[in-house]
C-alpha positions as CSV (number, residue, x, y, z in Angstrom):
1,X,6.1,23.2,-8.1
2,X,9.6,23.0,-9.6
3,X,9.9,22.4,-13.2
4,X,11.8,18.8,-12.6
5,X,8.9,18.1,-10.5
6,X,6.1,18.9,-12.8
7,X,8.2,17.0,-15.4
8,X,8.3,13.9,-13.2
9,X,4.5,14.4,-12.5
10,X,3.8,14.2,-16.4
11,X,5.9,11.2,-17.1
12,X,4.1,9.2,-14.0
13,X,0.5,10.4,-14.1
14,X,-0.4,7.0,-14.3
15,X,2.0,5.2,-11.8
16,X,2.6,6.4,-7.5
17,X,5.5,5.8,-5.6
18,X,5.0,3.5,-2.7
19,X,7.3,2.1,0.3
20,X,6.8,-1.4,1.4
21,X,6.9,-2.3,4.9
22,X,10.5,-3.8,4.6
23,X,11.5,0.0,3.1
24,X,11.5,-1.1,-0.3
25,X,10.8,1.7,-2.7
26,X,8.4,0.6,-5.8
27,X,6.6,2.3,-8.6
28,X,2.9,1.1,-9.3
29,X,1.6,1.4,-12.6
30,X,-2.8,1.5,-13.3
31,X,-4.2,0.4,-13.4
32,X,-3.9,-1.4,-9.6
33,X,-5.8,-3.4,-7.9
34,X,-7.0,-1.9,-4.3
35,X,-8.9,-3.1,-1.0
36,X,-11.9,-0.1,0.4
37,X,-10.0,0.6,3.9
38,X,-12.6,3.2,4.5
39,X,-16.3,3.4,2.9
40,X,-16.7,6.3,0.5
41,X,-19.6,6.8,-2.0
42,X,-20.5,3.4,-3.1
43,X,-17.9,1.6,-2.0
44,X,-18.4,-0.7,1.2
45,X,-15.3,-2.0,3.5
46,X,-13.0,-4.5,2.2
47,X,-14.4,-4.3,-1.3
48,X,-11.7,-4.5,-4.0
49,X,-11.6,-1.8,-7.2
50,X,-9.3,-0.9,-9.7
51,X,-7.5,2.2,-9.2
52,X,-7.6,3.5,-13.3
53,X,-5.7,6.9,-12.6
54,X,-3.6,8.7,-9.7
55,X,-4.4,12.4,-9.4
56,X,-2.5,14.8,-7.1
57,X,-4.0,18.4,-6.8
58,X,-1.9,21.5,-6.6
59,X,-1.7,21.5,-3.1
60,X,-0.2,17.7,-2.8
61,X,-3.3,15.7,-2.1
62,X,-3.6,12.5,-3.7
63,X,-6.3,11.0,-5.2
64,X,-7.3,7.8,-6.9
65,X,-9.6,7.6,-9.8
66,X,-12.1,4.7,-9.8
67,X,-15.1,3.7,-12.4
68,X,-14.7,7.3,-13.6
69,X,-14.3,9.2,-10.3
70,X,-11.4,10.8,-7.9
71,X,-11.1,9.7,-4.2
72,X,-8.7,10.4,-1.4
73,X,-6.5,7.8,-1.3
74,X,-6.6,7.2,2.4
75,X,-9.6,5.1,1.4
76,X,-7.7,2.2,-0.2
77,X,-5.1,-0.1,0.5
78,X,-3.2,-1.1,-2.5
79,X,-3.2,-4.9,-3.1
80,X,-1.1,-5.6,-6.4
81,X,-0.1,-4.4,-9.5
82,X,0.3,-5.5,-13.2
83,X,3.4,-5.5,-14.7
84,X,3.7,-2.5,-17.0
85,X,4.8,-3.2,-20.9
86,X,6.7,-0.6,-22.7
């Protein structure tokens, strides 16, 4: 990982880049709210969390922390966002 990247990763450890279907390029901040697209643990389809954290692992996986615990993010759709204060 290049040092501009793993500066970048620091300053966002909290937040993920996403593209909207119309291309738009936005950056979510936690905590987020999310829809289960896949079960996984607990979780049951269409159930809606709060994505606290993003994690991604050395080897570019991304994961979503909820009630304490990391996911692969292929489970949830992202519904909306809170603004984020300075």
């Amino acid at each position: 990982m290049s040092s501009r990247f793993a500066n970048l990763a620091n300053t966002y450890a909290n937040s993920v880049l996403v593209s909207t279907p119309s291309g738009t390029l936005l950056r979510l901040y936690c905590p987020v709210l999310a829809r289960i697209r896949s079960p996984v643990a607990r979780y049951h389809l269409d159930q809606r969390v709060h994505i606290t954290a993003i994690h991604e692992s050395h080897d570019g996986k991304l994961s979503y922390k909820v009630d304490g615990q990391l996911y692969p993010h292929h489970h949830f759709e992202i519904l909306t966002t809170k603004p984020h204060s300075s």
